[in-house]
N, C-alpha and C positions, 0 to 999 in steps of 0.2 A: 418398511417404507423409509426411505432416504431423508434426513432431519439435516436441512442447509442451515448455519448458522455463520454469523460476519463475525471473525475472531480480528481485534485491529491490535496490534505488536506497538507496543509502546514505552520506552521506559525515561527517566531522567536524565541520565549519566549519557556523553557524548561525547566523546576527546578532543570533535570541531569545533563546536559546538554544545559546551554544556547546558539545559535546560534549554535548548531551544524551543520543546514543544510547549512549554508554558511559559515564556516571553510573549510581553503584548506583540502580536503580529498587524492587526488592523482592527480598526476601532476597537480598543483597547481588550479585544478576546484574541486568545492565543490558537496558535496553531491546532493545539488538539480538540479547544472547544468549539472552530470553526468545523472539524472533518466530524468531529458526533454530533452536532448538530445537523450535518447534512443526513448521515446514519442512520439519524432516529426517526427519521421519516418511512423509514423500512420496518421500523422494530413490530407494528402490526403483523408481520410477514413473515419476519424470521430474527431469532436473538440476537443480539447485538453483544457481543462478549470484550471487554478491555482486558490483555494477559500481559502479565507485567512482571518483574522479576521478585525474589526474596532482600534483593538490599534496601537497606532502611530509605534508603534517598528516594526511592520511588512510591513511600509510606503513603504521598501529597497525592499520587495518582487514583487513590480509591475515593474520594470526594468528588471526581467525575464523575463516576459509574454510580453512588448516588445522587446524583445531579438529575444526570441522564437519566438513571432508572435502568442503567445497563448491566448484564452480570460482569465479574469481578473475579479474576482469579491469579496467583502469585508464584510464579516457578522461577526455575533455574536462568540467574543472568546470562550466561552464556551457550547455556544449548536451550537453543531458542526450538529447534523443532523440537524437542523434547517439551520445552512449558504447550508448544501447538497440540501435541498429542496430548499432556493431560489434561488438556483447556478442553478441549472438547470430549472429553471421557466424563470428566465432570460434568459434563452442560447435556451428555447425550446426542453430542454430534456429529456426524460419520460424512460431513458433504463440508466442508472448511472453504469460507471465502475470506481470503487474507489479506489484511489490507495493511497498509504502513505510515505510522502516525505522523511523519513530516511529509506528506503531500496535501497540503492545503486545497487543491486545484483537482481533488479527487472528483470525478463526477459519476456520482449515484446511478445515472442512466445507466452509463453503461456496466454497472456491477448487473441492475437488472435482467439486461442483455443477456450476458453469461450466464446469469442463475437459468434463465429461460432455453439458452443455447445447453444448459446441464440438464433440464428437463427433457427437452426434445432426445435427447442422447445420451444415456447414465452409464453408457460404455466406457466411455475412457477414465484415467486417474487421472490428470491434469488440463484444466483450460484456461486461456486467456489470449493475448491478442497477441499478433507480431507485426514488426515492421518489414520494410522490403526487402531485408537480406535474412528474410525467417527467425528472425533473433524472436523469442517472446520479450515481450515491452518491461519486464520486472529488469532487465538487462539494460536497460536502456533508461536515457537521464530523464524519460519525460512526467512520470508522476502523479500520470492522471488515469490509471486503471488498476484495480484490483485482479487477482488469480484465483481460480478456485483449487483444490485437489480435496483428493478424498482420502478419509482419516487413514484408509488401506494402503497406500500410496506412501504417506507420512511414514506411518510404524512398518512395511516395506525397506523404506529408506533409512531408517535408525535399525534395523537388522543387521543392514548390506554394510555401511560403511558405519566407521567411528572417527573420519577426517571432520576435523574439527571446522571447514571451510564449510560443511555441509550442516553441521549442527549451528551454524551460525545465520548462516544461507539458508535457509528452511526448503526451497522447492528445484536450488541447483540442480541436487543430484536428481533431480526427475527427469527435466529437461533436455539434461547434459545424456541423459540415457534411453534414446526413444526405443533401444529396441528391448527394451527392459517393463519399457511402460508405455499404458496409451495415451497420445500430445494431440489435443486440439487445439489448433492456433489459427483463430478467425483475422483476420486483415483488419490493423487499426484504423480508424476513417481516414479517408483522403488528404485531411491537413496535413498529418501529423506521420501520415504514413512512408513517405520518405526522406523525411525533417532528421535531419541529425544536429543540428544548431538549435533544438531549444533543450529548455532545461526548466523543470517545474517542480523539482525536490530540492529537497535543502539541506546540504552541507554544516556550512561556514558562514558567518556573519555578511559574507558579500550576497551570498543565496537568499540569507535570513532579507536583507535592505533591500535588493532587485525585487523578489518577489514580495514583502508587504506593501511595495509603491505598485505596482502590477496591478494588484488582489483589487484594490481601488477600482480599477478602469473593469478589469472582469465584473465588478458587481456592478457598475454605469454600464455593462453592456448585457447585463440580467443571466449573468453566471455564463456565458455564451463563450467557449473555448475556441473558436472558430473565428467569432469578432477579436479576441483577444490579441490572437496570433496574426491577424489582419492590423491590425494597433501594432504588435512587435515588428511589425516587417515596416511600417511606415515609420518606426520610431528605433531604429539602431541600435540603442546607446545600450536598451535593456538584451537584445541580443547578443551585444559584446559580452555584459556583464556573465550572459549564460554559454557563451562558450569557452570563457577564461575559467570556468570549472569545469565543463566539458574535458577540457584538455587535461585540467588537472588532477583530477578523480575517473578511473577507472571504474568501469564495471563488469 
């Protein structure tokens, strides 16, 4: 039987942005204790895994996972699909939902979703959402969905290729290879679905400023990404700020 566990990629070290996830983001808790907070509301359900690298600077990161109550484990800083594989080898997990620790604006619903869209369908090795030019949303600036794939798919992909763009990029090479693997990619909701102008990850210290003033007004509208983006469109200034990284970061 199929063992889903939320593995979330996290580490200290950032070249844009160093410690970003643990700068105060909004009332005085940081980026990563805002997203395992929403997390651990699932942990009944399914593991909650923090993976994190062997360099010392991210030592500060296991004081979370006992916080939370979350499992804990320490690989390779740079081949990140490598620490995904043995995070879940450790943990007994063969169904990975992968989440990424500078999305604040992550919403838990729709990780649900998917696990349920995985349930309905244990066929394919990769799910998640896409926008309206079929892109999946891990490509895209907006920061508010997780991906599943299965451990088979991962250790697959660390066979095939030794491009280091893919050890870093954990579910690229999946993606990028439909006829290789099986890709379900359900339609983002309607907001956001053919939005190219927002942006809900975080780079660089303009990322970091835009969105902890945002984060405010999402929780006056009871976490509601929809009233959010309705507030973005009547207020500009935060749209600017998100497409002057748009332009400037690729994905």
């Amino acid at each position: 039987m199929s063992k889903v566990g939320i593995i979330v990629q996290a580490r200290v070290g950032s070249n844009r942005l160093p410690k970003k996830i643990l700068l105060p983001f909004y009332d005085n808790m940081s980026i990563l204790e805002i997203l395992l907070q929403k997390l651990v509301k699932l942990k009944n359900k399914y593991p909650i895994l923090l993976a994190t690298s062997i360099n010392s600077g991210d030592d500060v990161l296991e004081k979370f996972a006992t916080k939370f109550q979350i499992g804990f484990y320490r690989g390779s800083e740079n081949n990140v699909l490598e620490r995904f594989i043995e995070t879940a080898k450790q943990y007994e997990i063969d169904i990975i939902v992968r989440v990424c620790s500078d999305n604040p604006f992550l919403d838990i619903n729709h990780i649900s979703e998917l696990i349920e869209i995985f349930y309905k369908n244990k066929s394919f090795d990769y799910y998640s959402y896409k926008n309206d030019e079929g892109m999946p949303v891990v490509r895209t600036h907006l920061g508010l969905f997780a991906e599943i794939v299965t451990l088979k798919a991962l250790e697959k992909t660390n066979k095939s290729s030794e491009d280091l763009i893919y050890q870093e990029h954990v579910t690229n090479y999946i993606y990028s290879n439909p006829e290789i693997f099986r890709i379900y990619l359900k339609e983002a909701f309607p907001e956001v679905f053919s939005r190219k102008d927002l942006r809900f990850t975080i780079d660089n210290i303009d990322d970091f400023n835009n969105l902890s003033k945002l984060y405010g007004m999402y929780k006056k509208f009871n976490y509601s990404i929809v009233k959010t983006i309705d507030f973005l469109d009547r207020n500009p200034s935060y749209r600017t700020s998100m497409m002057n990284n748009i332009a400037k970061y690729s994905k």
